[in-house]
Each structure stands twice: as C-alpha cells, then as structure tokens.
N, CA, C and O atoms as CSV, one atom per row, in Angstrom:
chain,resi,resn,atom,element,x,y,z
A,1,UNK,N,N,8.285,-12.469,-16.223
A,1,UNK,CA,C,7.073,-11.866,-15.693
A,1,UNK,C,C,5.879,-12.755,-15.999
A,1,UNK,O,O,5.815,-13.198,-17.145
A,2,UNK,N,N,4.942,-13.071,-15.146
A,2,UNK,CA,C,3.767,-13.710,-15.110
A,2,UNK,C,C,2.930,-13.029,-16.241
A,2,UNK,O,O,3.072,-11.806,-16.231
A,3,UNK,N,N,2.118,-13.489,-17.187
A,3,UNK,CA,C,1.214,-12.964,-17.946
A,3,UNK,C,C,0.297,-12.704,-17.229
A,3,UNK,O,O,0.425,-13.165,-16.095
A,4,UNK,N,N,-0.991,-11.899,-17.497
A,4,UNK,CA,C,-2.399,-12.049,-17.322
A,4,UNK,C,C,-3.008,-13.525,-17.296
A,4,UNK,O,O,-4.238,-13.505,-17.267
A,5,UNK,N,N,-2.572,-14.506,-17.299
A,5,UNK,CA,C,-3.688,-15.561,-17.887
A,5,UNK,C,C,-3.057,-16.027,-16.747
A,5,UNK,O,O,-3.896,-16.367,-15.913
A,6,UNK,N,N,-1.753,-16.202,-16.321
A,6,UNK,CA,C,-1.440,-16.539,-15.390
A,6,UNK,C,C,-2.176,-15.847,-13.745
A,6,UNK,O,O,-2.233,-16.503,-12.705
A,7,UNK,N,N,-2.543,-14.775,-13.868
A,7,UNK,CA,C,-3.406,-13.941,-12.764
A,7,UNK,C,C,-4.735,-14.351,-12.961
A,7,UNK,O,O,-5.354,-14.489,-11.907
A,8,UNK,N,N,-5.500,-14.640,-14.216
A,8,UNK,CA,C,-6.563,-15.555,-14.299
A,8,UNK,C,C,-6.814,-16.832,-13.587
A,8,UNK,O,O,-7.932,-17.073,-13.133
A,9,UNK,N,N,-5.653,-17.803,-13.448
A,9,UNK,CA,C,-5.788,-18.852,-12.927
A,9,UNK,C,C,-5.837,-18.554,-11.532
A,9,UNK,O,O,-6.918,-18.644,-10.951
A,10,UNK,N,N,-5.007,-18.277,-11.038
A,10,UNK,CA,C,-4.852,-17.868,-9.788
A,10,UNK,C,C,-6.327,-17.096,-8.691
A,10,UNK,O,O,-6.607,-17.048,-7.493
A,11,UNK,N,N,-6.815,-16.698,-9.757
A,11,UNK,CA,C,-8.049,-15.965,-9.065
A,11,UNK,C,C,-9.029,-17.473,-8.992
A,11,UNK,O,O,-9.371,-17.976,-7.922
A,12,UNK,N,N,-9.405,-18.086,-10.449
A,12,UNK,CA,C,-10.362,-18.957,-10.577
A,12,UNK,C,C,-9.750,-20.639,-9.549
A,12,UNK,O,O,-10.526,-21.538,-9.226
A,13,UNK,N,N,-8.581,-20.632,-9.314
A,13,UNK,CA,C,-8.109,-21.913,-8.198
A,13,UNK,C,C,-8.104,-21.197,-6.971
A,13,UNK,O,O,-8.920,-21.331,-6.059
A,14,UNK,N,N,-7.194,-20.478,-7.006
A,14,UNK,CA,C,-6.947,-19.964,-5.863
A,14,UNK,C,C,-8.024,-19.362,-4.917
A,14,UNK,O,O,-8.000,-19.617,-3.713
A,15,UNK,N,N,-9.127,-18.426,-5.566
A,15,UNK,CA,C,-9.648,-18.039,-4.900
A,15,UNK,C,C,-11.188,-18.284,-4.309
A,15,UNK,O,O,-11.929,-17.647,-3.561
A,16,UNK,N,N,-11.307,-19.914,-5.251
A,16,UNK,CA,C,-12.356,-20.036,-5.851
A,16,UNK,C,C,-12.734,-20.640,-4.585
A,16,UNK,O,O,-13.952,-20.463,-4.592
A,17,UNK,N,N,-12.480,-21.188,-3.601
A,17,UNK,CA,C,-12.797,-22.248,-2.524
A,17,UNK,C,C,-13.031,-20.889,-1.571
A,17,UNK,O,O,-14.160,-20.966,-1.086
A,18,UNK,N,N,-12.358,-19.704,-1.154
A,18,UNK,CA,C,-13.027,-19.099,-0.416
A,18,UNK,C,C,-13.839,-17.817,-0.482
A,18,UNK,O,O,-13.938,-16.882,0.313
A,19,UNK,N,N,-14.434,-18.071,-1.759
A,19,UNK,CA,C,-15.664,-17.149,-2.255
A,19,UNK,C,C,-17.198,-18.004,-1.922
A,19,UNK,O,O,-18.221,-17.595,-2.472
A,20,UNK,N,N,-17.241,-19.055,-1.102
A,20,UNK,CA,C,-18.209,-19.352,-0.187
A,20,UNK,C,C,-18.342,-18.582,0.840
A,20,UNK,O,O,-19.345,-17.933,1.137
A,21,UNK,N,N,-17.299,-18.639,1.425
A,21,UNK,CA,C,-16.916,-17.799,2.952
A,21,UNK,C,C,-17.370,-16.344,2.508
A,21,UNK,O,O,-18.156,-15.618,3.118
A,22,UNK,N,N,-16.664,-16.050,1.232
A,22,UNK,CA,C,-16.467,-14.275,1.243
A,22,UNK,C,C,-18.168,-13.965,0.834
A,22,UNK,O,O,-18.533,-12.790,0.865
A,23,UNK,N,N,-19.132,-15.002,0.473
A,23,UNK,CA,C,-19.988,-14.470,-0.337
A,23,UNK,C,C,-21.408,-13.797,1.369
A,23,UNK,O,O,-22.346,-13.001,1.387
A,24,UNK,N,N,-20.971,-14.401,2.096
A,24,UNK,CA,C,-21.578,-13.813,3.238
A,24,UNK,C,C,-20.872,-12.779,3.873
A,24,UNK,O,O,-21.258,-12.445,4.994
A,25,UNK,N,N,-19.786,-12.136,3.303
A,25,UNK,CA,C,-19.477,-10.602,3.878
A,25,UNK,C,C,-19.224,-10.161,2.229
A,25,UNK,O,O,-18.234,-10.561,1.618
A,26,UNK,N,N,-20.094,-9.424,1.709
A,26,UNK,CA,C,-19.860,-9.252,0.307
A,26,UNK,C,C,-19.153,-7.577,0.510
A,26,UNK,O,O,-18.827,-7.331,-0.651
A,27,UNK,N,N,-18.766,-6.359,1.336
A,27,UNK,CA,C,-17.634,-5.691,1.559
A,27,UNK,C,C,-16.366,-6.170,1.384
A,27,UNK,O,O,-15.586,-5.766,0.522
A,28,UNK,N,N,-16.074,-7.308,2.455
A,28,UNK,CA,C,-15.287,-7.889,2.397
A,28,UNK,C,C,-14.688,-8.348,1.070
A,28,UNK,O,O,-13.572,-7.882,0.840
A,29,UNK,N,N,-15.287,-9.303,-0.001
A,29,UNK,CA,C,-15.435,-9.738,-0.912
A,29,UNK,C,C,-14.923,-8.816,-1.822
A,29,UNK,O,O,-14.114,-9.195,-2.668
A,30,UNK,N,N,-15.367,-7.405,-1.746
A,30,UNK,CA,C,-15.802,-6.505,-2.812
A,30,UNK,C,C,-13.279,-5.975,-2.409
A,30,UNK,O,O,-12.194,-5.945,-2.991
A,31,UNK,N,N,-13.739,-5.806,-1.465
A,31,UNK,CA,C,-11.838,-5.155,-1.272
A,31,UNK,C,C,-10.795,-6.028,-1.794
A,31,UNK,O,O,-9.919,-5.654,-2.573
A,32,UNK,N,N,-10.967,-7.567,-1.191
A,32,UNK,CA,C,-10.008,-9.195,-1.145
A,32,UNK,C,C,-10.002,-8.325,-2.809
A,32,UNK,O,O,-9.145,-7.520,-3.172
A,33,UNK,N,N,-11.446,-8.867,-3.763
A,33,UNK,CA,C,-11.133,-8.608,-5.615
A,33,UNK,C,C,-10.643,-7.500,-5.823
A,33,UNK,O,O,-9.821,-7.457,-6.739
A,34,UNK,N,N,-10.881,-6.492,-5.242
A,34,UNK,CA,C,-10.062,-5.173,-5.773
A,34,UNK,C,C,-8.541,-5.185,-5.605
A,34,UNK,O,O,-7.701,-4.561,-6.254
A,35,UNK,N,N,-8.349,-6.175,-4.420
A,35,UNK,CA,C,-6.932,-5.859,-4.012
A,35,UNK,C,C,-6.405,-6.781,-5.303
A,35,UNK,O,O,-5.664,-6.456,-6.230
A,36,UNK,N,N,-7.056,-8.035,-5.020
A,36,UNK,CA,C,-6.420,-8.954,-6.474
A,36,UNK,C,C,-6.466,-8.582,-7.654
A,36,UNK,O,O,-5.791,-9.350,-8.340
A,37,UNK,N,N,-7.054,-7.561,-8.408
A,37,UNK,CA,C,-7.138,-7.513,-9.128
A,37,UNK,C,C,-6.097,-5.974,-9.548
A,37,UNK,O,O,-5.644,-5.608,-10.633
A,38,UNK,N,N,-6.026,-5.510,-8.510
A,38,UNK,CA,C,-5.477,-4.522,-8.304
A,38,UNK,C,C,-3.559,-4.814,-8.976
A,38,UNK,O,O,-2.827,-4.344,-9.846
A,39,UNK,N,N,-3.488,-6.068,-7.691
A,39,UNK,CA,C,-1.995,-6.747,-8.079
A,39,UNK,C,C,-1.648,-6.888,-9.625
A,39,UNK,O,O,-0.719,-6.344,-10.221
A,40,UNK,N,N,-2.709,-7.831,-10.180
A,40,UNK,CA,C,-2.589,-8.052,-11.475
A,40,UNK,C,C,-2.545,-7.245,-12.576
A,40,UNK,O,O,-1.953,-7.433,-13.638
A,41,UNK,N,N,-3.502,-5.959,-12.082
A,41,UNK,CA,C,-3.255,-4.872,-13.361
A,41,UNK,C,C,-1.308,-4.272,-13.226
A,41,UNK,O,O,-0.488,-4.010,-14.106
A,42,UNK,N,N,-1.204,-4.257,-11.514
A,42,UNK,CA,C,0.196,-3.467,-11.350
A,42,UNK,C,C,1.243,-4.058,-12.272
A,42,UNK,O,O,2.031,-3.458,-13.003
A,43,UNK,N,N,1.036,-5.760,-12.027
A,43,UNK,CA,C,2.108,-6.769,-12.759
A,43,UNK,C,C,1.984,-6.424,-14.279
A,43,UNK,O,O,2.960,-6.116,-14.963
A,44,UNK,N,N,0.769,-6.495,-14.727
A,44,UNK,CA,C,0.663,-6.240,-16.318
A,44,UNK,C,C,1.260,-4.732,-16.757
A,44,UNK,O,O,1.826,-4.703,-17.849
A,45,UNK,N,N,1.170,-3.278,-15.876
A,45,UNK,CA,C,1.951,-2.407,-16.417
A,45,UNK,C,C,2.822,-2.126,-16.388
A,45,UNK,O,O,3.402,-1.449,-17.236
A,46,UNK,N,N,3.366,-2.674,-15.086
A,46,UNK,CA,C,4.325,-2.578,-15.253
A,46,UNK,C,C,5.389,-3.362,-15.997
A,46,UNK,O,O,6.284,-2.747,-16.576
A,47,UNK,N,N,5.338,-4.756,-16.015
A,47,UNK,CA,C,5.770,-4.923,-17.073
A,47,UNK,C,C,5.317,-4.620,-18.886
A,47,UNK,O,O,5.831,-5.417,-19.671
A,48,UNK,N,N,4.683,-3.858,-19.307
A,48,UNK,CA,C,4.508,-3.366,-20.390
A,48,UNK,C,C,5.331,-1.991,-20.560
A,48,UNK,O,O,5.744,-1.658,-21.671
A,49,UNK,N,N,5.547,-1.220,-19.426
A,49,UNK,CA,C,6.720,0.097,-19.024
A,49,UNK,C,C,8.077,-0.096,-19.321
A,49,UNK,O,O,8.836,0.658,-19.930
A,50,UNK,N,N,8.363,-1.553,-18.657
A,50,UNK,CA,C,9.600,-2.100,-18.490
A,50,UNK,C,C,10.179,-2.314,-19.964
A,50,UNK,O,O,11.389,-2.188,-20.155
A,51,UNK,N,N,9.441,-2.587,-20.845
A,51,UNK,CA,C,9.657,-3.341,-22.354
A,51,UNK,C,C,10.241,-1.898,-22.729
A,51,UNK,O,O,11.286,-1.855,-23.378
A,52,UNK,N,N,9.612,-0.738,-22.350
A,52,UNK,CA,C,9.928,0.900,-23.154
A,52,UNK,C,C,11.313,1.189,-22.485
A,52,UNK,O,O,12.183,1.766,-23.138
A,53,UNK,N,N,11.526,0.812,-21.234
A,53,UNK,CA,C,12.892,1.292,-20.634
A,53,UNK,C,C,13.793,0.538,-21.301
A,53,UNK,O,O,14.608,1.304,-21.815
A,54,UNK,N,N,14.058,-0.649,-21.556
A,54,UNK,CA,C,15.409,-1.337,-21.861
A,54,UNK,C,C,15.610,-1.130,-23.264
A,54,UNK,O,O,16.656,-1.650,-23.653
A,55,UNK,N,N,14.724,-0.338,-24.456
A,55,UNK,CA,C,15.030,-0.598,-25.667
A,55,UNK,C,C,15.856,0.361,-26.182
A,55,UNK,O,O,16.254,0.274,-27.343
C-alpha cells in the first residue's frame, strides 16, 4: 500500500503544472482537490482497517 507521503508527492508533481489552468476556474479547482484528496484519505483508511482484519 502507498503511504501518505507517497499521495503528497503526487499532488505537489503531479498536479502542480495544472494548477495554472485550474487557478482560473477555482470551482473547478476546489472538486479536482477534494476528489484527490478524497482518494488519499480512502487509501490511508483503508489500509489502517485492513491491519485490524488480518490479525
């Protein structure tokens, strides 16, 4: 499973070239981060859930 720091990078490379574009529809902007950020919390609980099931 990907850590958090790994979802860190990904936002600051990945997303960093089209937050020019996004910064003139800032709605837009405001959903793209929620959705990303959205992903990353799912990845982090769920794998923290997963650790309680297998023990």
């Amino acid at each position: 499973m990907p850590g958090t720091g790994v979802g860190l990078i990904l936002i600051d490379f990945v997303a960093r070239p089209f937050a020019k574009i996004l910064e003139k529809m800032p709605i837009l902007m405001i959903v793209f981060l929620m959705i990303l950020y959205g992903a990353i919390a799912f990845m982090v609980l769920r794998s923290a859930y997963r650790v309680d099931e297998h023990s």
